[in-house]
MDTraj code that builds the backbone (N, CA, C; nanometers):
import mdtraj as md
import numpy as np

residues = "UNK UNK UNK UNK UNK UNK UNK UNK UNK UNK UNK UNK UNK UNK UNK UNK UNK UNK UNK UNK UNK UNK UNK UNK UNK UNK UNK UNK UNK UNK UNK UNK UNK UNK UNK UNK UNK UNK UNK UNK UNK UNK UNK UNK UNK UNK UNK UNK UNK UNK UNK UNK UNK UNK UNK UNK UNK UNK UNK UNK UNK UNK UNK UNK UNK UNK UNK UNK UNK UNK UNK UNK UNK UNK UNK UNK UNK UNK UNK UNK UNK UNK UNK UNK UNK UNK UNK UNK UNK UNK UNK UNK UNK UNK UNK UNK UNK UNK UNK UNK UNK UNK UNK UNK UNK UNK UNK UNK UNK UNK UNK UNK UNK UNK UNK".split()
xyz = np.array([
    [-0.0401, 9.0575, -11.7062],
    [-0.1327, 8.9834, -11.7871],
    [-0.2566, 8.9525, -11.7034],
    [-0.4053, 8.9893, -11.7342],
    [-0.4905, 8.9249, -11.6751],
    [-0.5603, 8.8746, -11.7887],
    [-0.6596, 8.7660, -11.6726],
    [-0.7400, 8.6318, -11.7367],
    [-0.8418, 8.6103, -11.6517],
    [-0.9084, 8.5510, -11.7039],
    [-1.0339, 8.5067, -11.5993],
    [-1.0100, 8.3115, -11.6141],
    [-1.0279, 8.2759, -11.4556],
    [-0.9700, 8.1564, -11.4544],
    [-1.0864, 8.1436, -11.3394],
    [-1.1107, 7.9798, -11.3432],
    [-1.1883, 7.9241, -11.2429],
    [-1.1475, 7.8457, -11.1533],
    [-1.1334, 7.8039, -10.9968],
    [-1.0676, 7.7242, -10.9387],
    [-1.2063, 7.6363, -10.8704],
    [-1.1990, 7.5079, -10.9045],
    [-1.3227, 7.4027, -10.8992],
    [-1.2195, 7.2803, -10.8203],
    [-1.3033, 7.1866, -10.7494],
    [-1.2482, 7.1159, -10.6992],
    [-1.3577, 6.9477, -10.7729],
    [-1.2807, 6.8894, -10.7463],
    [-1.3971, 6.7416, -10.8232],
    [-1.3079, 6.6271, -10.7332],
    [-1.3539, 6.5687, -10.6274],
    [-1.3552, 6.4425, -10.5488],
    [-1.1820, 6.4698, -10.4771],
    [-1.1831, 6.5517, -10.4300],
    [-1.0564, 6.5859, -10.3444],
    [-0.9741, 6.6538, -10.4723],
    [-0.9437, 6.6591, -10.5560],
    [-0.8788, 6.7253, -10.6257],
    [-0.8568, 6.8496, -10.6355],
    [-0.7852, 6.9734, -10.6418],
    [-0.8607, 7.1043, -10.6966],
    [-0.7500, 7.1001, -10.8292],
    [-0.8469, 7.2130, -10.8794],
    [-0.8137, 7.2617, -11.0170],
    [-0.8038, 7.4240, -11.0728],
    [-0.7622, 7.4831, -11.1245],
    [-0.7386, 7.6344, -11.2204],
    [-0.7781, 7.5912, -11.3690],
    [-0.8724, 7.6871, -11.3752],
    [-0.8938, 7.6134, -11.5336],
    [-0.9465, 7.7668, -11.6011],
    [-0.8670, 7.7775, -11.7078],
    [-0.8516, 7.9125, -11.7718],
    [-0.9063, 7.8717, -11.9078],
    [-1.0275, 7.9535, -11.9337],
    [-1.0716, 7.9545, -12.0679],
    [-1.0155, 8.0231, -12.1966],
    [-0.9841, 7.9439, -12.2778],
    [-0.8682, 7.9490, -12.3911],
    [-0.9510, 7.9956, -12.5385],
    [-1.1012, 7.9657, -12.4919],
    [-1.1859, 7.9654, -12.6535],
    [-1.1757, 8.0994, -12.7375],
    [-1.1844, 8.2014, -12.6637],
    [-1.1768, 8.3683, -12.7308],
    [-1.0113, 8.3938, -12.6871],
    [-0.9708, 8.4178, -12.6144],
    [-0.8190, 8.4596, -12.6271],
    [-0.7230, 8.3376, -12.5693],
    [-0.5821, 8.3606, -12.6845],
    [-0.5226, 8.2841, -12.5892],
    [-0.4327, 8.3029, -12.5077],
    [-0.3714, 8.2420, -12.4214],
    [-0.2797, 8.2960, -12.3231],
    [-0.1641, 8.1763, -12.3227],
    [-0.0543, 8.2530, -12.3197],
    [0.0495, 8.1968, -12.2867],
    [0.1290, 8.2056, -12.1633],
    [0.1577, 8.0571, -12.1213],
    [0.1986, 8.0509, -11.9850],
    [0.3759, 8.0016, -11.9918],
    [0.4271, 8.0562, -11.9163],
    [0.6055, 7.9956, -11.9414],
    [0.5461, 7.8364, -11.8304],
    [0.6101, 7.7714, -11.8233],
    [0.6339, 7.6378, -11.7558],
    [0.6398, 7.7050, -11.5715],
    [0.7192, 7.8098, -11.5884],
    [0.7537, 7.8488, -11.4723],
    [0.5984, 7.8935, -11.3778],
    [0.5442, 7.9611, -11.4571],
    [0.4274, 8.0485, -11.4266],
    [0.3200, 7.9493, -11.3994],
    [0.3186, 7.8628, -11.4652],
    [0.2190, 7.7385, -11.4370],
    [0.2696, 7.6592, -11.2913],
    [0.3993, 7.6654, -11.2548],
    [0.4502, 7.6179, -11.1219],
    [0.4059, 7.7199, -11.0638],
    [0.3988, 7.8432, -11.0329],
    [0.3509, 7.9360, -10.9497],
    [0.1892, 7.9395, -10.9525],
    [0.1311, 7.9295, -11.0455],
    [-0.0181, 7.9136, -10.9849],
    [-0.0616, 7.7938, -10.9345],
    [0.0038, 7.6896, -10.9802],
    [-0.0456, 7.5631, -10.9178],
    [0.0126, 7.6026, -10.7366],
    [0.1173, 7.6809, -10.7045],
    [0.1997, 7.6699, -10.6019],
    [0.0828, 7.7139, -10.4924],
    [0.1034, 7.6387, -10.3825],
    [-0.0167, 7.6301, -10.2269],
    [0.0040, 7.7736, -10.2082],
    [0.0903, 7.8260, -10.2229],
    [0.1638, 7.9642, -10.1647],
    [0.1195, 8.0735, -10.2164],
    [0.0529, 8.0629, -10.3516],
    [0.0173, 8.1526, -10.4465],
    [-0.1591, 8.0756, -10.4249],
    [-0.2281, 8.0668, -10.5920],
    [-0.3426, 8.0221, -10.6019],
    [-0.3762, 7.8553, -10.5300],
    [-0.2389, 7.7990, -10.6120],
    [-0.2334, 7.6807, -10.5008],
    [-0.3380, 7.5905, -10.6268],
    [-0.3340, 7.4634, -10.6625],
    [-0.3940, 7.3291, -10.7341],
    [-0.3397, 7.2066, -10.7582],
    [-0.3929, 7.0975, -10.7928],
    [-0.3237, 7.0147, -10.8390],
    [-0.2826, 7.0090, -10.9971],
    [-0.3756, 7.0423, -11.0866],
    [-0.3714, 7.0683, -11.2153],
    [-0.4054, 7.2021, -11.2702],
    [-0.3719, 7.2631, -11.3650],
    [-0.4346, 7.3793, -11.4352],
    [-0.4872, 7.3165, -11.5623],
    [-0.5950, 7.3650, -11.5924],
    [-0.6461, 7.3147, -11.7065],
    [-0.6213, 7.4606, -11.8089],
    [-0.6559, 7.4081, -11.9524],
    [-0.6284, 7.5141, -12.0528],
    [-0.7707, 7.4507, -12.1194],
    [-0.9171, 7.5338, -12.1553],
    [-0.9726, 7.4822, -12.2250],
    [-0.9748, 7.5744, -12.3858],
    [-1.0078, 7.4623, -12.4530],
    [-0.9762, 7.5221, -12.6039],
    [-1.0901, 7.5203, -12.7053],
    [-1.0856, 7.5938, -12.8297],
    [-1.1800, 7.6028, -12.8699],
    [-1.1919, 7.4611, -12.9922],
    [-1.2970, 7.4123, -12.9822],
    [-1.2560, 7.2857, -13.0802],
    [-1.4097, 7.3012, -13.2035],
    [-1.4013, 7.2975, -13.3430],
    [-1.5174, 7.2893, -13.3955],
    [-1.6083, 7.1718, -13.4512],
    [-1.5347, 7.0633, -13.3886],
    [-1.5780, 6.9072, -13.3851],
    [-1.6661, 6.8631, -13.3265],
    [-1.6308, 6.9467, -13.1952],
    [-1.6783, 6.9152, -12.9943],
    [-1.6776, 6.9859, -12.9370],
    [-1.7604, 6.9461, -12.7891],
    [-1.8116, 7.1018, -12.6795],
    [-1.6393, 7.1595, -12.6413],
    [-1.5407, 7.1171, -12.6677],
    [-1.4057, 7.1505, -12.6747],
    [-1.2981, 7.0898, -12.6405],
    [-1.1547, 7.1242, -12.6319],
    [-1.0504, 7.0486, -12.6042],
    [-0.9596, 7.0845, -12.4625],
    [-0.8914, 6.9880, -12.4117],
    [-0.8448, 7.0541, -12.2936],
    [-0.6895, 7.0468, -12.3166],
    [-0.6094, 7.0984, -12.2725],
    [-0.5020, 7.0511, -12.1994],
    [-0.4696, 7.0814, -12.0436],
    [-0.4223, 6.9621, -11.9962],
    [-0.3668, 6.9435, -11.8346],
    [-0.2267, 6.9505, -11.8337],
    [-0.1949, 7.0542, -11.7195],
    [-0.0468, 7.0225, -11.6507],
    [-0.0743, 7.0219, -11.5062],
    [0.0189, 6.9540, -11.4647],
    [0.0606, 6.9034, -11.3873],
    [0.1251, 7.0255, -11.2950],
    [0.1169, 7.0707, -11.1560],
    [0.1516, 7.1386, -11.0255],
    [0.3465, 7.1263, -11.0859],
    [0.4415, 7.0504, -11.1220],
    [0.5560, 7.0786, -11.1803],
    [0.5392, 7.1097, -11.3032],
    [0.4750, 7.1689, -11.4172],
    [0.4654, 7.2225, -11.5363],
    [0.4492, 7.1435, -11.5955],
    [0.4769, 6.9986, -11.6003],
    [0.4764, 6.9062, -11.6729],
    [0.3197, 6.8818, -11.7644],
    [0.3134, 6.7859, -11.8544],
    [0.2091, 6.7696, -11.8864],
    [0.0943, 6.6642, -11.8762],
    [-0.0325, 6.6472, -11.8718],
    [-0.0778, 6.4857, -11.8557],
    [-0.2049, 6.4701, -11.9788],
    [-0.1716, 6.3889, -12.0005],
    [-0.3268, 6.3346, -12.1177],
    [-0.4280, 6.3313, -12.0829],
    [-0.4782, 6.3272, -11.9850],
    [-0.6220, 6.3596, -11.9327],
    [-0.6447, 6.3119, -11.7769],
    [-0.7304, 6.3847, -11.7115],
    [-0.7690, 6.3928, -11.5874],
    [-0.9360, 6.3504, -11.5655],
    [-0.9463, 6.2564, -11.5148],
    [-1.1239, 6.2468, -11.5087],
    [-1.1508, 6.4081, -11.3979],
    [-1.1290, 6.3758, -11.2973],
    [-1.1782, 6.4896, -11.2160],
    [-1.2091, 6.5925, -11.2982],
    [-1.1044, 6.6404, -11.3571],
    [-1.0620, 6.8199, -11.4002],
    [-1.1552, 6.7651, -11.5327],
    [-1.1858, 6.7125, -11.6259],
    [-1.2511, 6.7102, -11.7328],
    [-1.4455, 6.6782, -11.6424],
    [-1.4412, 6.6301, -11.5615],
    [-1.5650, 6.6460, -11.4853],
    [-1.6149, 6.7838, -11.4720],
    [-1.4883, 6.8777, -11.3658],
    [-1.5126, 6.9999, -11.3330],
    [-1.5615, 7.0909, -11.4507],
    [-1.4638, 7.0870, -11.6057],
    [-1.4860, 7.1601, -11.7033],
    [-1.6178, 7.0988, -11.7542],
    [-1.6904, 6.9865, -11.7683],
    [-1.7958, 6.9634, -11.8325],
    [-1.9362, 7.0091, -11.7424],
    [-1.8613, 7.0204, -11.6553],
    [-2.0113, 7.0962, -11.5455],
    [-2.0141, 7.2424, -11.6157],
    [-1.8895, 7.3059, -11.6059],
    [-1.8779, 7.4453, -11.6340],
    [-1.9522, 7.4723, -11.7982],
    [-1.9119, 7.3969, -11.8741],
    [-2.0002, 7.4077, -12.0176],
    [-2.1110, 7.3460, -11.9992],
    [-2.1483, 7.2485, -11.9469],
    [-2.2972, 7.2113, -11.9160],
    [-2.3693, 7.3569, -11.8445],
    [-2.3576, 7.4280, -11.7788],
    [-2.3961, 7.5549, -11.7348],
    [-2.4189, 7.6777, -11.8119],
    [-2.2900, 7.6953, -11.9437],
    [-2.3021, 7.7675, -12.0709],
    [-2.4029, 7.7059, -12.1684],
    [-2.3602, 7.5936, -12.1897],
    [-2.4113, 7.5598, -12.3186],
    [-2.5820, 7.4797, -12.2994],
    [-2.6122, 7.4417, -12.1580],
    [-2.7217, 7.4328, -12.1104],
    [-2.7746, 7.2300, -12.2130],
    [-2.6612, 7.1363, -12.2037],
    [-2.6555, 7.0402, -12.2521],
    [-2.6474, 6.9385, -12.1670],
    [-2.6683, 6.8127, -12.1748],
    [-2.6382, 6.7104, -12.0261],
    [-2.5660, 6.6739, -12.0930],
    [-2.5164, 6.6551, -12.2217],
    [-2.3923, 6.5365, -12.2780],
    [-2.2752, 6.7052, -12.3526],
    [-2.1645, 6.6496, -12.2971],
    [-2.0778, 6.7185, -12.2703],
    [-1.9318, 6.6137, -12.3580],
    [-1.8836, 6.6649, -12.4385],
    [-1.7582, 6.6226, -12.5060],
    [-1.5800, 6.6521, -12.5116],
    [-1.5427, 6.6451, -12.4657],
    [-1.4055, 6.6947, -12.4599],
    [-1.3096, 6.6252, -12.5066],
    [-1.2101, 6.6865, -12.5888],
    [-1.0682, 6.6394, -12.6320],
    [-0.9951, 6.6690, -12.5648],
    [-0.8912, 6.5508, -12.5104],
    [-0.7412, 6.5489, -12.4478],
    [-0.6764, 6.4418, -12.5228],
    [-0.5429, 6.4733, -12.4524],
    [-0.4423, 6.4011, -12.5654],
    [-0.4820, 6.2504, -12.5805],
    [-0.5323, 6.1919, -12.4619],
    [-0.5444, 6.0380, -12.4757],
    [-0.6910, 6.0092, -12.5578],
    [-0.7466, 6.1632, -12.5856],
    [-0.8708, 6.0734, -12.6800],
    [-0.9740, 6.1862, -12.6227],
    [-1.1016, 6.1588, -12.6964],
    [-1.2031, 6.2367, -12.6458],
    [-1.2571, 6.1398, -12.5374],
    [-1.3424, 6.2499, -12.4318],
    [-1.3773, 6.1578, -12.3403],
    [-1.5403, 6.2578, -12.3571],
    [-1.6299, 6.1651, -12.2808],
    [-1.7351, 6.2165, -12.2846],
    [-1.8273, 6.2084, -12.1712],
    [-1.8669, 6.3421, -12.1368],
    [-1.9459, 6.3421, -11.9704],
    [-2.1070, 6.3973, -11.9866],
    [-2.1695, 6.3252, -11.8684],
    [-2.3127, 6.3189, -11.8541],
    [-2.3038, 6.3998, -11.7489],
    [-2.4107, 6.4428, -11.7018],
    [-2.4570, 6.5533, -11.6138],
    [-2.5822, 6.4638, -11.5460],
    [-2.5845, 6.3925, -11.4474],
    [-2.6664, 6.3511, -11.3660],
    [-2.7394, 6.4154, -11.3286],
    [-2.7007, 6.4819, -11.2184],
    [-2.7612, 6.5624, -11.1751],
    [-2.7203, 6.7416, -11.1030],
    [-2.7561, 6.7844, -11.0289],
    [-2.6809, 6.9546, -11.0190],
    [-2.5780, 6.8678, -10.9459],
    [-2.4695, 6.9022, -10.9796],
    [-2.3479, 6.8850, -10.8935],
    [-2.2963, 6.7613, -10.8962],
    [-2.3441, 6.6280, -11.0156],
    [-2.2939, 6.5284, -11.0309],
    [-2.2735, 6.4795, -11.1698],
    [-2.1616, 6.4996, -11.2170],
    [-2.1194, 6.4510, -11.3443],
    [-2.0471, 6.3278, -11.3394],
    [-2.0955, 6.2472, -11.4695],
    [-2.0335, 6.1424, -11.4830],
    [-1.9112, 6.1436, -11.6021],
    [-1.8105, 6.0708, -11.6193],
    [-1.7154, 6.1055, -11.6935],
    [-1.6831, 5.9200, -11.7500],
    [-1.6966, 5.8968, -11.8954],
    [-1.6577, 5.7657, -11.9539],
    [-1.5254, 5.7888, -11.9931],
    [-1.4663, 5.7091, -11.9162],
    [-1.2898, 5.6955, -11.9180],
    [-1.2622, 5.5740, -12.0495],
])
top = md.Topology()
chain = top.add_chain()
for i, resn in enumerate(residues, 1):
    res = top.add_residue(resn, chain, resSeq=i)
    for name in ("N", "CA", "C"):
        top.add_atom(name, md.element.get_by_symbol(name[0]), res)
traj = md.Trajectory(xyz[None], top)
């Protein structure tokens, strides 16, 4: 299976974040432990971004054990830089499970994220 995936880091964190909007991909639980794994690509989270027609889009986060989490400021930072760059916008919107959150673009290389 290939994909095109991005590995971004936001305030010590790193991240894998695989764009979900045109195809999707399915990951076993297992496979998501192997890319997060130091040994392989190595992260703390993988992100899944999605296509949403509400908002600049939706995410989901797991967690380095497959598990899942409701939202990440960092990793929703990293992805709102990455669509701030596509979509050429400073206000940036994203859905995760705990809610939409919404990020500003300060400046090159500084996003803000309202938790």
């Amino acid at each position: 299976m290939e994909f095109k995936a991005y590995k971004m880091d936001g305030l010590g964190n790193d991240f894998v974040i695989i764009d979900q909007r045109q195809n999707q991909i399915k990951l076993t639980k297992d496979q998501i432990k192997k890319i997060c794994d130091r040994n392989f690509i190595g992260c703390d989270q993988l992100i899944f971004v999605k296509k949403n027609l509400k908002i600049d889009a939706s995410l989901e986060f797991y967690n380095s054990d497959g598990s899942t989490s409701g939202a990440c400021g960092n990793g929703t930072r990293c992805v709102a830089y990455l669509l701030y760059k596509e979509k050429n916008k400073n206000k940036i919107i994203l859905g995760t499970r705990s809610g939409n959150l919404e990020s500003k673009i300060l400046e090159e290389n500084l996003v803000e994220t309202i938790i």
